[in-house]
C-alpha positions as CSV (number, residue, x, y, z in Angstrom):
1,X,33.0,-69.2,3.8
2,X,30.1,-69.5,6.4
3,X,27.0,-66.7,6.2
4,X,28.3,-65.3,9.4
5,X,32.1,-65.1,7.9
6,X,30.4,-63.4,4.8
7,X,28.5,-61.0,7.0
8,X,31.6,-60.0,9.1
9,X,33.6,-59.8,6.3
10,X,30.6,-56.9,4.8
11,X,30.9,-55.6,8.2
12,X,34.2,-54.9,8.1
13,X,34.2,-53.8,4.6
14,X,31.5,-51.3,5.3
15,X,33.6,-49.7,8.2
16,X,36.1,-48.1,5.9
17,X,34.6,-44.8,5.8
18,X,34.3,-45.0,10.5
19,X,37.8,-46.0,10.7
20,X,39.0,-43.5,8.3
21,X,37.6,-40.8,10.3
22,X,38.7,-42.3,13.4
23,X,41.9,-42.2,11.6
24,X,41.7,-38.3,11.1
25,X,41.1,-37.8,14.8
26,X,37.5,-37.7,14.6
27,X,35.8,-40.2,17.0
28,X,32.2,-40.3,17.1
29,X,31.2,-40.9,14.2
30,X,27.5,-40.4,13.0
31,X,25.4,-41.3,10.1
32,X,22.5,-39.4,8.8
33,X,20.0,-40.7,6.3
34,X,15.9,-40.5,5.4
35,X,13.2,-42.1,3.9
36,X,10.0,-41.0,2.3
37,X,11.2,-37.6,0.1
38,X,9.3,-39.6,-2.6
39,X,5.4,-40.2,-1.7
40,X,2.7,-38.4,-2.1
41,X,1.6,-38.7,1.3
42,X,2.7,-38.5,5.0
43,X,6.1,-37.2,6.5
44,X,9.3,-37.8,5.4
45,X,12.2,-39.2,8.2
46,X,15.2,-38.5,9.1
47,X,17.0,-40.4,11.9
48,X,21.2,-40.2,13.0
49,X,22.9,-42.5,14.9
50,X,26.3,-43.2,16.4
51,X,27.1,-47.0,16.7
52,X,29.0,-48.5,19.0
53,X,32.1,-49.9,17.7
54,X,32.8,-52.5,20.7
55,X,29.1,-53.6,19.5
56,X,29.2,-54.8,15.8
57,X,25.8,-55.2,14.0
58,X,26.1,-57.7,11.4
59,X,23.9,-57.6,8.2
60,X,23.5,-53.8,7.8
61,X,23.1,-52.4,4.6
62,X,20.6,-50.0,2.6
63,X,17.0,-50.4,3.6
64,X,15.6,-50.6,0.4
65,X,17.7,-54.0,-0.1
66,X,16.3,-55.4,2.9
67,X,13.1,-57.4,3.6
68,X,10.8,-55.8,5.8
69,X,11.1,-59.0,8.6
70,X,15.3,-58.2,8.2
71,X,14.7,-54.8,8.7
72,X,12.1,-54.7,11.9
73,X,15.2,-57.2,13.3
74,X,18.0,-54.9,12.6
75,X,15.6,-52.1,14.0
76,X,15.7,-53.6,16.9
77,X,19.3,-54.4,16.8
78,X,20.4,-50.5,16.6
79,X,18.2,-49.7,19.3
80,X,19.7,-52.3,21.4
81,X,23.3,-51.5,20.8
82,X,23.8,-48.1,19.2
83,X,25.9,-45.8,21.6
84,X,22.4,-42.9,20.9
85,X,20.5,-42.4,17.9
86,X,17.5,-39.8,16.9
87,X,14.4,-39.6,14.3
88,X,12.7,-37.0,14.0
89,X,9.9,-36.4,10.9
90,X,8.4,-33.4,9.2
91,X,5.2,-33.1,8.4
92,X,3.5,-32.7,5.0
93,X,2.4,-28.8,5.5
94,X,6.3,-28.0,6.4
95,X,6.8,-29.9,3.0
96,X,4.7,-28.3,1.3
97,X,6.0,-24.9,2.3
98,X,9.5,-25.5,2.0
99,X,10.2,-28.1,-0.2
100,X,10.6,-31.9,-0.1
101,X,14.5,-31.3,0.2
102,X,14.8,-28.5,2.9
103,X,12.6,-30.3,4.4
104,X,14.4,-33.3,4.6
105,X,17.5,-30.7,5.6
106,X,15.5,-29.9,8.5
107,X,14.3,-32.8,9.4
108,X,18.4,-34.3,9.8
109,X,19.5,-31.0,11.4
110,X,17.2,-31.7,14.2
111,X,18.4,-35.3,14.6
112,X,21.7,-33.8,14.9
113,X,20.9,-31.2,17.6
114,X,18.8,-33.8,19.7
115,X,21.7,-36.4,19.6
116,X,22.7,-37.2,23.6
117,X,26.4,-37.0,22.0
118,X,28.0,-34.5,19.8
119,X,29.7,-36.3,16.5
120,X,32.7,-35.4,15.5
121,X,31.5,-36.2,11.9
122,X,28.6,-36.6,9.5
123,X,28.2,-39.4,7.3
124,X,25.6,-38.6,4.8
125,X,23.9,-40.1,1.6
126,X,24.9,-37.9,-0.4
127,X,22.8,-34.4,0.6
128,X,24.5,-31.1,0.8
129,X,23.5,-30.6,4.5
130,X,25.0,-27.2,6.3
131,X,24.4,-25.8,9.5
132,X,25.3,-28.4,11.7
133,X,28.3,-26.8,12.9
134,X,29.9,-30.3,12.3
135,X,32.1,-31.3,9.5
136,X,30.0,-33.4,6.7
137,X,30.9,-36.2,4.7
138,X,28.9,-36.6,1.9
139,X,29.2,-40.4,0.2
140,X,27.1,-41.4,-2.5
141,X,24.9,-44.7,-2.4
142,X,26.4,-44.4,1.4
143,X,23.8,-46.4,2.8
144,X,25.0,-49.4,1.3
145,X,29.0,-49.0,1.7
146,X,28.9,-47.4,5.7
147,X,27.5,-49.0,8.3
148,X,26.7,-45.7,10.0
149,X,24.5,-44.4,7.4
150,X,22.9,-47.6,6.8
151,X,21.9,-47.7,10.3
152,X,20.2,-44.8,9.9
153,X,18.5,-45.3,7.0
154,X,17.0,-48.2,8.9
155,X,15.9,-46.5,11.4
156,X,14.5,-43.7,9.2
157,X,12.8,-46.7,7.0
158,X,11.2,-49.0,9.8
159,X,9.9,-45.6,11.4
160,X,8.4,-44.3,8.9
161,X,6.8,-47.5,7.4
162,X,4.9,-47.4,10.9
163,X,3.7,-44.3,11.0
164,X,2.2,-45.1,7.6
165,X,0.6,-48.2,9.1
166,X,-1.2,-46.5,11.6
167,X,-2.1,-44.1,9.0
168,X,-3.8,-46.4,7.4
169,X,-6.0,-47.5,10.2
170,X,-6.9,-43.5,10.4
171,X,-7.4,-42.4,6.8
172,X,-9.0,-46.3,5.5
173,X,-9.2,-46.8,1.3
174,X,-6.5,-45.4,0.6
175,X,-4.0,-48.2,1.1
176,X,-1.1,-46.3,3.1
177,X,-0.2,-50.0,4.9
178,X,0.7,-51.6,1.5
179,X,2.6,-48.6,-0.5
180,X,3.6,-46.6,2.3
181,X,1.9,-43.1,0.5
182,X,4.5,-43.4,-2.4
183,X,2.5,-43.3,-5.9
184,X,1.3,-46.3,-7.0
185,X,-1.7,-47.2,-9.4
186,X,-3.9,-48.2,-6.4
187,X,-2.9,-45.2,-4.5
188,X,-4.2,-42.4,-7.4
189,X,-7.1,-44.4,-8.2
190,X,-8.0,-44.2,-4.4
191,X,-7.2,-40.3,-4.8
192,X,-9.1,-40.2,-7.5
193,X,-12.4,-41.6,-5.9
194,X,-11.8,-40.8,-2.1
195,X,-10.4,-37.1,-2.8
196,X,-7.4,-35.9,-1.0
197,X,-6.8,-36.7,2.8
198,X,-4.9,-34.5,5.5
199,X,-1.7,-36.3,4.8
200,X,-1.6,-36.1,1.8
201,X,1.2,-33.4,0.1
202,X,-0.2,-30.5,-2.1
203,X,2.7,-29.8,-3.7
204,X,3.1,-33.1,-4.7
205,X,-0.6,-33.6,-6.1
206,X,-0.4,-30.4,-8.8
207,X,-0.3,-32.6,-11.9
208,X,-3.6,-34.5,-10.7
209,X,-6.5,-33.8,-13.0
């Protein structure tokens, strides 16, 4: 089997959970995913998107599992092609307020609402998201078994890995290019001698000495 037969082949196999909702009647199909409810620093990103079936992206697949070249290429390829997507991020004072996970709640129910087309469905890694108005179809480790969500979680990753860059070029010493504000050695010891910067999330920080 060729790389391309192998990718179409994941392709297919990762558009189980789509055409069983299609199946049920429900057409647009959206998935919903994030990235950053981990670090110590910056905003954590939420991004949904509705592919376009007649527009196959081969090579999808968790973000985490992906090199950063693969992903900036698939990034792309979503924008391209998807039938409308949305990201939208919340910001380390909303975190801190009202938790890293009704945050992250907040931050996909505003993807939702800004979506250019209603979905019929939710695909979703996994979080217990209401308030959508929408059914929700929770699916654990979904961002490596439906294309949907693992668009999404692209989109969510490459997105927020760029903010974080630029980050970097505004809050130097810290190292947010590198380890994208999640909590490395290098990052506390550059905590520990530069002090906390505007991004970085109280709540998160408590157990510092």
């Amino acid at each position: 089997m060729t790389r391309e037969e192998k990718m179409k082949e994941k392709y297919e196999l990762m558009s189980a959970f789509e055409r069983e909702c299609i199946a049920e009647g429900k057409v647009i199909v959206c998935g919903i995913d994030e990235a950053g409810r981990g670090p110590l620093a910056g905003p954590v990103v939420a991004a949904a998107c509705i592919l376009d079936p007649e527009k196959p992206i081969l090579g999808l697949d968790d973000s985490k599992k992906l090199s950063s070249k693969k992903r900036d290429q698939l990034y792309d390829e979503i924008v391209a092609n998807a039938k409308c997507f949305c990201v939208v991020r919340v910001e380390p004072k909303e975190i801190d307020e009202v938790n890293i996970l009704n945050a992250t709640k907040n931050a996909m129910r505003a993807c939702v609402e800004r979506l250019a087309i209603k979905p019929d469905v939710l695909l979703i890694d996994a979080v217990d998201l209401t308030g959508t108005g929408i059914e929700v179809k929770p699916i654990i480790k979904g961002d490596a078994k439906s294309n949907s969500i693992a668009a999404a979680s692209i989109l969510a990753k490459v997105s927020r890995d760029r903010i974080m860059e630029e980050y970097d070029k505004e809050y130097p010493g810290y190292g947010f290019a590198q380890h994208k504000g999640y909590g490395t050695a290098a990052h506390y010891a550059a905590i520990r001698e530069l002090g906390k910067s505007p991004i970085h999330r109280e709540s998160f920080l408590k157990k510092m000495h």
